[in-house]
N, C-alpha and C positions, 0 to 999 in steps of 0.2 A: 538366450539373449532377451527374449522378450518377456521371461519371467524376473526377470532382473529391473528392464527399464518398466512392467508393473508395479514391483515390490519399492524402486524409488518412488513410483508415480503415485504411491498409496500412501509413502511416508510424506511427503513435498502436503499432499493434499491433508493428511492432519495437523502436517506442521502451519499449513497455511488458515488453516479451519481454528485454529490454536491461536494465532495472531490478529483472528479475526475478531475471536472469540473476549481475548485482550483487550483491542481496539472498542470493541463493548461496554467494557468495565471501564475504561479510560474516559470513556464520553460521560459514563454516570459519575466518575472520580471528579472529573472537570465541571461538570452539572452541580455539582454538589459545594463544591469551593468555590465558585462564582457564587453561587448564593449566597453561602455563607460570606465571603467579602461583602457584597452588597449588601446584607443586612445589618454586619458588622460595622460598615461606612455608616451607614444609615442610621441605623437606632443608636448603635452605641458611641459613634465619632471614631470607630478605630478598624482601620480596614486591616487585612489578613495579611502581615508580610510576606511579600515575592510571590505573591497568588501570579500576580503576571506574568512573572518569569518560568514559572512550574506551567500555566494556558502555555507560554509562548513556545517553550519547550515539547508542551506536549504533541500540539496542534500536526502538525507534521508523521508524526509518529503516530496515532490512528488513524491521518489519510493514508499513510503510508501500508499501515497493517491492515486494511480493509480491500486493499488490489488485489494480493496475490488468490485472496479467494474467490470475491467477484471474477477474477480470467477464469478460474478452475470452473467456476459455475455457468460458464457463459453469459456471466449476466452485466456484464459492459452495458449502458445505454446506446439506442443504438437509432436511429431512423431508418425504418424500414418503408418508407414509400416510394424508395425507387430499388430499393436492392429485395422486397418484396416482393417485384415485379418482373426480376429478371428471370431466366434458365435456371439451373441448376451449378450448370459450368461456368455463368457470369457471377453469381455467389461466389462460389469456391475462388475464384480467382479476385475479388473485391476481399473476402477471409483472408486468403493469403498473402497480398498486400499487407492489410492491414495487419498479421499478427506478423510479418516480419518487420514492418517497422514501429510495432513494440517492441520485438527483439532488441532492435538497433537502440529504440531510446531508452529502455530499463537497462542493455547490458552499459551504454554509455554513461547511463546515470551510477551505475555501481563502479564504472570504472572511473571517471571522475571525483567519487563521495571518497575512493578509498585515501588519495592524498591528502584529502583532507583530515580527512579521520588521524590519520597516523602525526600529521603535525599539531591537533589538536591534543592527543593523546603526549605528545613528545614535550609542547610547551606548558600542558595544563590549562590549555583554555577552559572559561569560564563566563556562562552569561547573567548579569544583574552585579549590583553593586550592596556595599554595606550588608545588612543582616544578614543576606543569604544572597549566595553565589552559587550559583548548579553548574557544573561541571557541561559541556557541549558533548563529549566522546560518546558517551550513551546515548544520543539521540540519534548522533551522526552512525554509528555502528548499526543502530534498530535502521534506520535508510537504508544502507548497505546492504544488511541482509533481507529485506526487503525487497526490494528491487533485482536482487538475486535471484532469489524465492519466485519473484515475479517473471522474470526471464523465463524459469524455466516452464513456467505455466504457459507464457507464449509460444514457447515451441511446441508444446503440449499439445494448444490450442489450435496451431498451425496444420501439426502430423493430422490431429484430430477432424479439420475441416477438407483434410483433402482425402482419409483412407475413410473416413463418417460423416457426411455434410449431412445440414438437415434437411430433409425433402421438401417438409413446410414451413413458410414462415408467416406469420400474419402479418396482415398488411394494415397500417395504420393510417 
């Protein structure tokens, strides 16, 4: 069993290293079309059609693909001036809190995203007008599995802080 829940735990963590990795490219994608709008506005009088809607679109979907790796890595933001200070067993139990109601809020977020998704998908919704219309179902989907993705790094993180706490934490 537990060669099992490693070999998912290895896939989840390059699937998640993989979205991360995405969420990367997506920020220079974004970096790069903003500019070019703005210079296009600027110098030439003609800005980039539905640049906005492609940012609006995307914005979401690299915050999104940037979680499931930050849980895996431990590397949440965190203040540690009082959970620095405590025991070992007041961590663990502060950890456990906290990564069961990530649990609750990425599995309710994935369960929520899904109706959505399926009636965006059903009517063909669509956000921006005239020249270009981009379709919603692909953003809504990359959420979903996302926050999926994300859940399961919480429990991860959960099992993790209570069979592995860390002994040390620095104290800021």
């Amino acid at each position: 069993m537990k060669k099992v829940i490693n070999t998912i735990d290895h896939g989840v963590a390059k699937f998640s290293l993989g979205l991360s990795f995405c969420a990367s490219i997506m920020i220079l994608i974004v970096m790069i079309a903003v500019c070019a709008d703005v210079i296009g506005r600027k110098v030439f009088n003609h800005p980039i059609t539905g640049i906005m809607e492609i940012i609006k679109m995307s914005i979401p979907v690299i915050a999104f693909f940037m979680v499931p790796w930050a849980t895996y890595q431990f590397s949440h933001v965190r203040s540690t001036i009082i959970y620095g200070r405590l025991p070992l067993k007041g961590r663990i139990v502060i950890d456990v809190i906290a990564y069961a109601m990530g649990i609750i809020f990425f599995v309710a977020l994935a369960y929520g995203t899904w109706p959505e998704l399926l009636q965006s998908i059903r009517v063909g919704e669509f956000e921006g007008e005239g020249a270009l219309r981009i379709a919603t179902w692909p953003t809504r989907i990359l959420i979903f599995i996302s926050a999926t993705v994300t859940a399961w790094q919480m429990v991860r993180c959960l099992i993790m802080s209570i069979i592995d706490p860390q002994e040390e934490v620095p104290i800021e």
